[in-house]
N, C-alpha and C positions, 0 to 999 in steps of 0.2 A: 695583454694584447689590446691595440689601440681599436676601437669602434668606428667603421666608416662613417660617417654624418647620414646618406642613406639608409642603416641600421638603425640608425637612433633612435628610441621608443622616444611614443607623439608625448611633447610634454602636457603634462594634467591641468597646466591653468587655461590653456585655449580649448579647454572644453568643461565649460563648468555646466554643472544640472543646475537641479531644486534643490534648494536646503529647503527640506520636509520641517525640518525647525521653522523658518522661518515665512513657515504658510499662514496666513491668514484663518480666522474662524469661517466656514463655509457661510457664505452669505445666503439670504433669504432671495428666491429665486426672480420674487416678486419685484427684488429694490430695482427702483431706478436709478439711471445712472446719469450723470451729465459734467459736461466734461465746458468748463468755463470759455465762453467763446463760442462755442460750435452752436450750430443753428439743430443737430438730430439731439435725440436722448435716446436711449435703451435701457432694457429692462438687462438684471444681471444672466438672465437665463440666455440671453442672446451671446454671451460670450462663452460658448460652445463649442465653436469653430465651424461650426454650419455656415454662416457668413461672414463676413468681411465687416469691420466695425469701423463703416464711414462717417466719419464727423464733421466730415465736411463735401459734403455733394456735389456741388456745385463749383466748386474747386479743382476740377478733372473734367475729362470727357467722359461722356456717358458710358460705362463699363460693361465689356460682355458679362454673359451670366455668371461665365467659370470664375471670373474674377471675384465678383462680390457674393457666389451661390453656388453652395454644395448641391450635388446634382445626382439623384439615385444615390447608389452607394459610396459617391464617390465622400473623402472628406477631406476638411480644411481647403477651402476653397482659395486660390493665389494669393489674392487680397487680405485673406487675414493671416498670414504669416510675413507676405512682404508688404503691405499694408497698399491699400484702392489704389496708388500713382505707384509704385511699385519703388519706391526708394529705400524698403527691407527695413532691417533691424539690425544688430550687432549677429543676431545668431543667424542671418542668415544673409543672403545673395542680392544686392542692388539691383532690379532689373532696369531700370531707367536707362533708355537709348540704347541697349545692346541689340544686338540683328535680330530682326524674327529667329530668322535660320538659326542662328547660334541658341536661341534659347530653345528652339525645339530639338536640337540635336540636346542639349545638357538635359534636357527632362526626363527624353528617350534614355540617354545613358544611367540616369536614376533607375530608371524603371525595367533596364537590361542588368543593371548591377556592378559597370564597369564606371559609375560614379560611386564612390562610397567613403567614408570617413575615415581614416588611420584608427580611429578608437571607438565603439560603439558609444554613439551618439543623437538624441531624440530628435533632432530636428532635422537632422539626416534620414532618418529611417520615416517622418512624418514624410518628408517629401519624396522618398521612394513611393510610399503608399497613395501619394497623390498623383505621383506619376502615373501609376498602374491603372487608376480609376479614372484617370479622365479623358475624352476620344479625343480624337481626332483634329476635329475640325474642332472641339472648344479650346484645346492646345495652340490652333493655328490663329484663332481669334483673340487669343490670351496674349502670342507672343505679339501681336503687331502693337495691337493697344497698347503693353508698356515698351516696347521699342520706341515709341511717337514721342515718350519724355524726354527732359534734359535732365542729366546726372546731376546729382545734387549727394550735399555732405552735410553731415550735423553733430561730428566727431571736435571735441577739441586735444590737439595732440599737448599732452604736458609729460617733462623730462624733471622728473626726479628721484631722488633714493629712498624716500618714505612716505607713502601714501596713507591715506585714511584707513580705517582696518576694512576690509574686504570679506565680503562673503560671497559665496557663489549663492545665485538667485534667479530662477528664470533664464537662462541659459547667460546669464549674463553677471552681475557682479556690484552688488547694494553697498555702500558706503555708510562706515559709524564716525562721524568727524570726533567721536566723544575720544576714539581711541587711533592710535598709528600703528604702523607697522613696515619693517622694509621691504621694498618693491623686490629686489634681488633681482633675477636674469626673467623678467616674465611684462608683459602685457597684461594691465588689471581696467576692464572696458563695464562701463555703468553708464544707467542715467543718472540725470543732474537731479530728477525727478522721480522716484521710486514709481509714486502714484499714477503722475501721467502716466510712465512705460506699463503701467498694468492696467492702463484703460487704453492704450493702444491708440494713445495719441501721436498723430504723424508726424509733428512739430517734436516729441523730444528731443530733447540733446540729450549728447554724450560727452565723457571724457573717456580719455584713453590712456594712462599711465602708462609711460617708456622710460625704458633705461636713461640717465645723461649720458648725451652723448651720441644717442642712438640715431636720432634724426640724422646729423652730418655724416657718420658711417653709414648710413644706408643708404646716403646720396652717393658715396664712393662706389657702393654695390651695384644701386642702379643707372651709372654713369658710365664705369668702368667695370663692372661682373665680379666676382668674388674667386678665391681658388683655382683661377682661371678659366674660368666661365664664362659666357656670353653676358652683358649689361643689359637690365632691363629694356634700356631704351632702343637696344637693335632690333627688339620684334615690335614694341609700344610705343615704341618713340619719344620724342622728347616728350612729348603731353601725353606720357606714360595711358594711353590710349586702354579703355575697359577697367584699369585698375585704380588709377591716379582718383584719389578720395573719399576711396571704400573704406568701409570698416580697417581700424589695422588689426584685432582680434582673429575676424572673418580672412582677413588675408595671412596672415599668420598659419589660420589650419588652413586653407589651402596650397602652402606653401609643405606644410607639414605633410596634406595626405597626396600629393605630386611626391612628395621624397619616400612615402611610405611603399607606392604605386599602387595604393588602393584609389586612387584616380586616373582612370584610364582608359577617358571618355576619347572621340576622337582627336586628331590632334595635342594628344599628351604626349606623347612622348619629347618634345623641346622640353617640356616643362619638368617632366622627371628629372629628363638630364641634368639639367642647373641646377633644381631643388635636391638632388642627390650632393651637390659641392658644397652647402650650406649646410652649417652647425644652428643649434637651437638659438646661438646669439647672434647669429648673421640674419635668421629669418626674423629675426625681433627687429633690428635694424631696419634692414628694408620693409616692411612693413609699417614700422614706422614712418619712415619717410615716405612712402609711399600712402600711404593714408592723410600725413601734411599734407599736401601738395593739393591745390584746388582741382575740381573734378574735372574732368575729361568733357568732351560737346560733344554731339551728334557731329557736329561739319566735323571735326576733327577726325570722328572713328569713319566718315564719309571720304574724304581725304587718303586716311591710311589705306584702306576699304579699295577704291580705287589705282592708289599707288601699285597695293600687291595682285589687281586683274591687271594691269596695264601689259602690256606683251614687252618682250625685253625690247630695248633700245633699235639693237641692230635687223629685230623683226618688222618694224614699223614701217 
């Protein structure tokens, strides 16, 4: 019997852990740390997740607390999972120019339950737990501050059959150029720089390994819809508006946990719907392509933003 694409268990590369192998010797709590460039230094004991590990201060507007400072019980403060201007990481959520509103509804739904991962997954369950611990009004001062940014990308998208050998690493995925291996049907998303990504510099890049091919089928996906489904761009639009630049990993699983309906925060249900008509190589596609494509602007999500309060035509 054929498996609906809805059914389909989440596949295991878009959720990679820690390879426990490939942890470092515990460092001496004392070293310091300094990261080439940056005007701060820290000591290793500060990457804790109590703060936010800003390297560059001055680079930003001045951060509420919640952002850069764990506060009471709460832990991992915004900032050090989606990093001080909120541009995130592979393992998790870009905040940069999304609505206040919109991020305080998605936090709330963490913290209700009605966000959650297709597969049990760390960085999911970290931000449940952050969700729960933090009030009110730090929530409310968190989402404006990174709403004020411009969407930015640091993904390079490359289409080939054989990648560097991969490991899962940090939620993410370390490169041995010594050795290859084939990509097959999967997304393999790394820094270009192991060491930066683990001092939690803003500035790294990424590559993102995609199927060939993948990029021009996902423009079909996102043009024209897939299995007869709606096209990205009739809710997103052409400047595929909140998504256009993000992680393709990141959008991947939430493509995956929309089809699981273990996301099913408010306003999910469009998104089930369609993510339900997509096979594991279609969400590869459009996420691919979808991660191409230059980011998204504030005027543009201000734009759509307005388009859909506008009252209909014939009520004006």
């Amino acid at each position: 019997m054929a498996i609906s694409a809805a059914a389909a268990p989440a596949p295991e590369w878009a959720f990679p852990g820690i390879g426990a192998a490939n942890r470092r010797p515990e460092p001496r709590a004392s070293e310091v740390v300094r990261l080439p460039g940056a005007p701060a230094i820290f000591h290793r004991s500060e990457f804790d997740g109590r703060q936010a590990i800003d390297w560059f201060p001055n680079a930003h507007p001045l951060a509420p607390e919640a952002v850069l400072h764990a506060k009471g019980n709460g832990f991992y403060p915004c900032g050090y999972c989606h990093l001080p201007d909120g541009r995130g990481r592979p393992e998790n959520a870009r905040l940069q120019g999304l609505p206040a509103e919109y991020i305080i509804e998605q936090v709330e739904a963490f913290a209700s339950g009605t966000r959650r991962a297709a597969v049990p997954y760390i960085p999911t369950s970290l931000m449940a737990e952050a969700a729960h611990a933090i009030q009110p009004a730090d929530l409310k001062a968190a989402a404006a501050y990174f709403s004020q940014f411009e969407p930015q990308s640091h993904t390079q998208i490359v289409e080939t059959a054989t990648i560097p050998a991969a490991t899962a690493w940090h939620f993410v995925y370390r490169f041995d150029r010594s050795g290859h291996e084939a990509l097959g049907q999967r997304i393999i998303e790394g820094p270009v720089d192991g060491e930066r990504f683990e001092l939690r510099d803003p500035e790294t890049r990424y590559i993102a390994y995609v199927p060939e091919g993948a990029v021009a089928r996902g423009r079909v996906i996102a043009e024209h819809g897939a299995s007869g489904g709606p096209a990205c761009v009739s809710c997103h639009g052409q400047a595929l508006v909140g998504i256009a630049g993000a992680s393709p990993s990141f959008l991947a699983r939430q493509l995956t946990d929309f089809r699981s309906e273990t996301r099913r925060d408010p306003d999910a249900a469009p998104m089930q719907a369609v993510a339900a008509l997509l096979t594991d190589a279609q969400i590869i596609d459009a996420a691919a392509f979808v991660g191409s494509r230059r980011p998204w602007t504030r005027a543009e999500m201000r734009k759509m933003m307005n388009k859909e309060s506008a009252p209909p035509e014939h009520h004006r």
